[in-house]
C-alpha positions as CSV (number, residue, x, y, z in Angstrom):
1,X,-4.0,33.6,-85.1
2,X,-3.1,37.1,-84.0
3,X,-4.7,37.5,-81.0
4,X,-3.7,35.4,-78.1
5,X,-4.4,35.0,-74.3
6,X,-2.6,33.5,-71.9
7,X,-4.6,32.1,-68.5
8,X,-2.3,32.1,-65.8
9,X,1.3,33.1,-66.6
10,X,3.0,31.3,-64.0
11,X,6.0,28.8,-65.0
12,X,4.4,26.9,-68.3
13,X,2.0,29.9,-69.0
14,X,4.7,32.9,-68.6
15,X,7.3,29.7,-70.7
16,X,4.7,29.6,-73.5
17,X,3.2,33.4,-73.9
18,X,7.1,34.9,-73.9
19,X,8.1,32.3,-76.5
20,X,5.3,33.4,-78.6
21,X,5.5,36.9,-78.1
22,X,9.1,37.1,-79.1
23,X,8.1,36.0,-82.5
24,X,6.7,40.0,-83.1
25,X,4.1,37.8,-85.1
26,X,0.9,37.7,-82.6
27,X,-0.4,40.0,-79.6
28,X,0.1,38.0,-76.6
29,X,-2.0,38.8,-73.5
30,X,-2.5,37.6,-70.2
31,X,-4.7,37.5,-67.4
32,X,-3.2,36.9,-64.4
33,X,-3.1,38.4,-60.6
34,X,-1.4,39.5,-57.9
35,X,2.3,40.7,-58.4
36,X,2.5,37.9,-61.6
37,X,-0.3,40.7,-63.1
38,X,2.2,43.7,-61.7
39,X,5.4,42.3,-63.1
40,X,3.8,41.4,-66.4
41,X,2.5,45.4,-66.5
42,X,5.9,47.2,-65.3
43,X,8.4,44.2,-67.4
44,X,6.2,42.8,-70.0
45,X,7.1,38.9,-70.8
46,X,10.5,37.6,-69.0
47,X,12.2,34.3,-69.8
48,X,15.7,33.1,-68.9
49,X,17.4,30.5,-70.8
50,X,20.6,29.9,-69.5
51,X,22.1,33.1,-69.3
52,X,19.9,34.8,-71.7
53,X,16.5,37.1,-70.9
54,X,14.5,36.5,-73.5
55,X,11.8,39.9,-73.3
56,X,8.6,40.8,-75.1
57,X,6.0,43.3,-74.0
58,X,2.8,41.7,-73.5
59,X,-0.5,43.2,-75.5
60,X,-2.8,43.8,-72.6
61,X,-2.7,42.2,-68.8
62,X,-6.0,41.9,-66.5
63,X,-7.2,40.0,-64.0
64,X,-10.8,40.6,-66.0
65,X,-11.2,38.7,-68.7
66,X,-13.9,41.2,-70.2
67,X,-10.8,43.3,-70.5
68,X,-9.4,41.8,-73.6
69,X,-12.1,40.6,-75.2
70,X,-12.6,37.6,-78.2
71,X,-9.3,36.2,-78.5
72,X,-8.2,33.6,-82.0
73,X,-6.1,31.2,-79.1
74,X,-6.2,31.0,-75.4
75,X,-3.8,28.9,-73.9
76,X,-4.8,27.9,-69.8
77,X,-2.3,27.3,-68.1
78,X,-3.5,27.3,-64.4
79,X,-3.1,24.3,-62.1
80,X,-6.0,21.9,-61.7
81,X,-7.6,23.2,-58.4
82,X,-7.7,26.7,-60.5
83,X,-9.6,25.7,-63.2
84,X,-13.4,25.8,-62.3
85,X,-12.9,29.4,-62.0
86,X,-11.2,30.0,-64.9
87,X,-14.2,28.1,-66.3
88,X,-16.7,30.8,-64.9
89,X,-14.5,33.6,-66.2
90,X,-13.5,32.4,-69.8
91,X,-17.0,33.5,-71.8
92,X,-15.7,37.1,-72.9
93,X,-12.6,35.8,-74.7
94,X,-14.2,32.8,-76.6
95,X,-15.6,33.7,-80.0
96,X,-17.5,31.1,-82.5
97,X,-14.2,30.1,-84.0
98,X,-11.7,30.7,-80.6
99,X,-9.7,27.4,-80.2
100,X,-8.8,26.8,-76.2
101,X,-5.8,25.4,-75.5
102,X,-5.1,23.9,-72.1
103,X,-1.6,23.5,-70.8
104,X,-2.0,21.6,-68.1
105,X,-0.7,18.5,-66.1
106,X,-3.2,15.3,-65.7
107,X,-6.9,14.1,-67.1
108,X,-8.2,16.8,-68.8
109,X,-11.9,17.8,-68.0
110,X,-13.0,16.6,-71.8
111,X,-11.1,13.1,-72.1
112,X,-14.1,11.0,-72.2
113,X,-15.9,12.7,-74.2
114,X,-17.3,10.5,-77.6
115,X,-15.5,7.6,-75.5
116,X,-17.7,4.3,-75.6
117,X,-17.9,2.4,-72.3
118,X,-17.0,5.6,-69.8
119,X,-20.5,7.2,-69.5
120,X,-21.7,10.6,-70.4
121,X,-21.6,11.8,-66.9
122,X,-18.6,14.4,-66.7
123,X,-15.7,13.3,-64.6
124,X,-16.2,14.1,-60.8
125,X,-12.8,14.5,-60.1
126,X,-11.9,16.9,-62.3
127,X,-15.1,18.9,-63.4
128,X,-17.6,18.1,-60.5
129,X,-21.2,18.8,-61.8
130,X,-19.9,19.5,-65.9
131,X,-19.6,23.4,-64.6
132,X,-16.3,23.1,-66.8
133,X,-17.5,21.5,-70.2
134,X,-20.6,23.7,-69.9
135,X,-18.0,26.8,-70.1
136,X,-15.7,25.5,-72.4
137,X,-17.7,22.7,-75.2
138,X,-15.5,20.1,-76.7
139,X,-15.6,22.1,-80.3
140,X,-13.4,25.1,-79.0
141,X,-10.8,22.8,-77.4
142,X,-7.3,21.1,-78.5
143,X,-5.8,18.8,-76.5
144,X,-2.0,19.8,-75.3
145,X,0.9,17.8,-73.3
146,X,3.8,19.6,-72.5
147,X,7.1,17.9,-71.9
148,X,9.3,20.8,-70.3
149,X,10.9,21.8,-67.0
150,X,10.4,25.4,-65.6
151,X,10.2,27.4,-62.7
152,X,9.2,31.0,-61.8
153,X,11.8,32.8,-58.8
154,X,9.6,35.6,-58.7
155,X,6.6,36.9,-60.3
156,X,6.4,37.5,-64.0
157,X,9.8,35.4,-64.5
158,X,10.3,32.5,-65.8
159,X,13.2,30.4,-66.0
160,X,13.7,27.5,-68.4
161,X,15.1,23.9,-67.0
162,X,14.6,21.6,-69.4
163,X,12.9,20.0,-72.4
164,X,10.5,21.9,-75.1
165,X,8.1,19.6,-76.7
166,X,4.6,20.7,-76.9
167,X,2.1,17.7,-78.2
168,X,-1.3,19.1,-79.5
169,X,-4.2,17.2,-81.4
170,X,-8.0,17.3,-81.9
171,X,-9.4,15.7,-78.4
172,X,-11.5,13.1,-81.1
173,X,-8.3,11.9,-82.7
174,X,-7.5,12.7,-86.6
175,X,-5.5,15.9,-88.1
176,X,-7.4,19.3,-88.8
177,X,-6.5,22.7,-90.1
178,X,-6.6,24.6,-86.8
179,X,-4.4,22.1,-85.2
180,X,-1.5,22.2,-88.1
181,X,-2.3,26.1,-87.9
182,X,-1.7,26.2,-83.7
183,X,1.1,23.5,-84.3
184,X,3.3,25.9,-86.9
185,X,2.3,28.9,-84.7
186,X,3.9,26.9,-81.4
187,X,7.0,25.6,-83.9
188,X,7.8,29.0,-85.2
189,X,8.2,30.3,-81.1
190,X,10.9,27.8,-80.7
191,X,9.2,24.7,-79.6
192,X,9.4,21.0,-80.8
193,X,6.0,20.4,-81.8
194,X,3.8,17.4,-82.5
195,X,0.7,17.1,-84.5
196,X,-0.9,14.2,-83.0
197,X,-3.3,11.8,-84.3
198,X,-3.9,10.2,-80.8
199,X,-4.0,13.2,-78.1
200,X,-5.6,11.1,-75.8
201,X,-2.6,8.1,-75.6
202,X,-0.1,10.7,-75.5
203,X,-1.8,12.5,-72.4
204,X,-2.4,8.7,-71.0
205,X,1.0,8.2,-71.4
206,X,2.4,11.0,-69.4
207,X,0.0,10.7,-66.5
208,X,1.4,7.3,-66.4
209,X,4.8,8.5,-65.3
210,X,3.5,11.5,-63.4
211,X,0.9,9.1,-60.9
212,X,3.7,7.7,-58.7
213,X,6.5,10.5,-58.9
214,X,4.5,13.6,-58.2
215,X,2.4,12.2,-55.0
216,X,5.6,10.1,-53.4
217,X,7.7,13.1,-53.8
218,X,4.9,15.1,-52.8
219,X,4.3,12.9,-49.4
220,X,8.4,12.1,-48.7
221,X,9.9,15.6,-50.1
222,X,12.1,13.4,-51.9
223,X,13.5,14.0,-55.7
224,X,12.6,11.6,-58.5
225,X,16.5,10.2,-57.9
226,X,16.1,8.8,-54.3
227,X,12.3,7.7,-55.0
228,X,13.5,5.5,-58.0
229,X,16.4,4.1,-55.8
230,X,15.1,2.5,-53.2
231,X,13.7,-0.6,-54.3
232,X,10.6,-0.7,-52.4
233,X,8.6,2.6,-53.5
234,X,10.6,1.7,-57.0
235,X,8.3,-1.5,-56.8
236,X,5.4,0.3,-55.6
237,X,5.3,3.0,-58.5
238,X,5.8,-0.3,-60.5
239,X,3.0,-1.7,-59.2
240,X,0.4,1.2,-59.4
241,X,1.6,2.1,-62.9
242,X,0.7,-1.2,-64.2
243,X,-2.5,-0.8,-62.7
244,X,-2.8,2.6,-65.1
245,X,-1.7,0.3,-68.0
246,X,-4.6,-1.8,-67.5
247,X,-6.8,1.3,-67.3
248,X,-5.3,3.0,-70.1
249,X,-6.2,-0.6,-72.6
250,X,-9.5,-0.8,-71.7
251,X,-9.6,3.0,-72.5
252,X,-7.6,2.7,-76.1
253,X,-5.2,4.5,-74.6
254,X,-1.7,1.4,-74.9
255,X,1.4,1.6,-73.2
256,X,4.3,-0.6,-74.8
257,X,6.6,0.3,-72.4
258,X,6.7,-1.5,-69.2
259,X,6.8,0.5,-65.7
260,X,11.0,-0.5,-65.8
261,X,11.6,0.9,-69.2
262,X,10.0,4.2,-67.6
263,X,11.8,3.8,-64.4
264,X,15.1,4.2,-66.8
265,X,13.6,7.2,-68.4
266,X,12.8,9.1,-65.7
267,X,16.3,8.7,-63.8
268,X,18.4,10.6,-66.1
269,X,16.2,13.4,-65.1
270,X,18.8,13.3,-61.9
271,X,17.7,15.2,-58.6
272,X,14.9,16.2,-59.8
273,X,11.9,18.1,-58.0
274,X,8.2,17.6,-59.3
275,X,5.9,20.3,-60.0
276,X,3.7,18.8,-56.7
277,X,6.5,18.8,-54.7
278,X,7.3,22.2,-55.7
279,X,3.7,23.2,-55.0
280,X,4.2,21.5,-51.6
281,X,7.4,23.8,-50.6
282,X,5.6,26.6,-51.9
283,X,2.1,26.1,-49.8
284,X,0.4,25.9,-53.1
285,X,-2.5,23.8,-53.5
286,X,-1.8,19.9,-55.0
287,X,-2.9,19.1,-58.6
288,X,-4.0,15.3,-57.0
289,X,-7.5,15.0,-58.6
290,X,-6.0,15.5,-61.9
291,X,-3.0,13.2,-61.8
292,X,-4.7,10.2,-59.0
293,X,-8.3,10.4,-58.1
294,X,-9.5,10.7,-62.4
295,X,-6.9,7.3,-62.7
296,X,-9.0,5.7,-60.2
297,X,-12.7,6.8,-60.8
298,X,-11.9,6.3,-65.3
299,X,-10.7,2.6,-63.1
300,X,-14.0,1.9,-61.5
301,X,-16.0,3.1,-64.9
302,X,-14.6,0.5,-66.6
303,X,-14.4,-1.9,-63.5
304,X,-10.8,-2.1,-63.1
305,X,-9.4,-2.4,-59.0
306,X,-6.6,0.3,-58.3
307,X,-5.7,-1.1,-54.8
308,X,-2.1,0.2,-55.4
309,X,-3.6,3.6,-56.7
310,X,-6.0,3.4,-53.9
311,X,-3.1,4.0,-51.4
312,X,-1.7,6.2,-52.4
313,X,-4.3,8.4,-53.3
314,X,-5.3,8.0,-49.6
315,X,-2.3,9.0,-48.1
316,X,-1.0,11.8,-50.7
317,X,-4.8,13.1,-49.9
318,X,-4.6,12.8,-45.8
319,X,-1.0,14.6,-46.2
320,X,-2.3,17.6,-48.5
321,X,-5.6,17.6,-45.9
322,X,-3.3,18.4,-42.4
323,X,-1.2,21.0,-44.4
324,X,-4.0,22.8,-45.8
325,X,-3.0,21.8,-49.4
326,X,-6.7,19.9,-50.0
327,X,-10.1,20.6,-49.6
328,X,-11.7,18.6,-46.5
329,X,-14.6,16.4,-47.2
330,X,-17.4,15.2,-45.3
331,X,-16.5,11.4,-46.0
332,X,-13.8,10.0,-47.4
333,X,-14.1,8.8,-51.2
């Protein structure tokens, strides 16, 4: 895989493409906009890791995706509300054999796919009308979870927090070729990857932790630290995540841990910011469908209550709404 593209070289994106264009061993390109597009043109691909800049020149930058042309990889790493677009974009860089890569937080557009018992109706809440499978069919994609911190000070930087596991498998389940060929690509860049049999569970299983933290940080401004230590929203995010649990069984998608043994997890993170509450600060638009509302309507396709996830996708929707971080609706759903 020599040719690469990454789709939206913000925080994960710019983490990802400069780690991979360090290697010398692929072209790495981008398509991005705005002064992220300038920065990548004048600076090429900027990381800091501790006190180090990590640099690369990146192969080509656009905000056209006819620009670059077929690409082997391309690696999306735009938040939720950004991705119907990319969807009407992405034809010019997808070849018969192109594997798409999406690096992003949630229910992925294609997780029910081949699923008995969900319907073969595309998921409202994160591709509304299938305009997103229709652009991107099940055979070009890999699944991906990411389990690292970053943050971008300024366009076309990146700087590197914490953590660098990447988790990729075939959406169906199983091991193939072009996943151990993406995995050793990603491992050779510097990350801790996992060829996974079970995509699916693994992505279940971060959204798990993700449902309560991003939106209650989101709606109180509060880091993960002070949400876990007050023992009534710690109760409630117990609560709602056991409510996921349920969801994620009926789905084949387990949990052994309980909501507590993730509670424990989570607080040696410290004071730490989610990416919605960052999103939030920054007047950026809130990944909610992704994280909440797909949890709750995957709940009523398999006729599972969410009365705890109800809430608070009610209020973490009202509060995004009045700041102009949500689309407004004609009735509430």
């Amino acid at each position: 895989m020599k040719n690469i593209c990454i789709i939206g070289a913000g925080s994960i994106g710019g983490f990802i493409g400069t780690r991979l264009a360090a290697t010398g061993q692929t072209a790495v390109s981008a398509i991005a906009r705005g002064a992220t597009l300038d920065a990548l043109r004048t600076h090429g691909w900027r990381l800091r890791q501790g006190d180090r800049l990590l640099q690369a020149p990146v192969a080509a930058a656009s905000a056209q995706a006819a620009d670059l042309g077929v690409q082997d990889l391309v690696i999306i790493a735009v938040k939720g509300p950004a991705l119907s677009q990319v969807a009407r974009d992405i034809a010019p860089l997808l070849g018969p054999d192109t594997v798409v890569l999406p690096a992003m937080n949630g229910v992925p557009w294609w997780f029910i796919e081949g699923r008995a018992g969900l319907g073969d109706a595309p998921l409202n809440s994160v591709d509304p009308g299938g305009l997103i499978r229709a652009a991107i069919p099940l055979r070009h994609v890999l699944g991906c979870v990411v389990h690292a911190s970053t943050a971008s000070p300024e366009p076309g930087l990146v700087q590197h927090r914490m953590g660098q596991g990447l988790i990729v498998g075939e959406p169906l389940g199983g091991h193939s070729d072009r996943c151990a060929k993406v995995a050793a690509l990603l491992a050779a860049a510097g990350f801790e990857v996992t060829d996974s049999a079970d995509v699916r569970a693994d992505i279940w299983y971060k959204l798990w932790g993700n449902l309560t933290m991003n939106p209650i940080s989101a709606l109180t401004g509060a880091t993960i630290d002070r949400v876990l230590a007050d023992p009534l929203t710690r109760q409630f995010c117990t609560d709602a995540m056991a409510e996921a649990a349920l969801i994620g069984e009926r789905i084949g998608c387990h949990i052994a841990q309980r909501p507590e043994d993730r509670h424990l997890v989570t607080a040696r993170l410290g004071a730490f910011k989610t990416s919605m509450l960052q999103d939030v600060e920054a007047g950026r638009p809130i990944e909610l469908d992704a994280i909440v509302t797909a949890v709750r309507e995957i709940g009523q396709r398999v006729g599972l209550p969410t009365p705890q996830i109800d809430v608070l996708l009610g209020l973490t929707r009202l509060f995004a709404r009045v700041h102009g971080l949500y689309p407004e609706a004609a009735a509430p759903t």
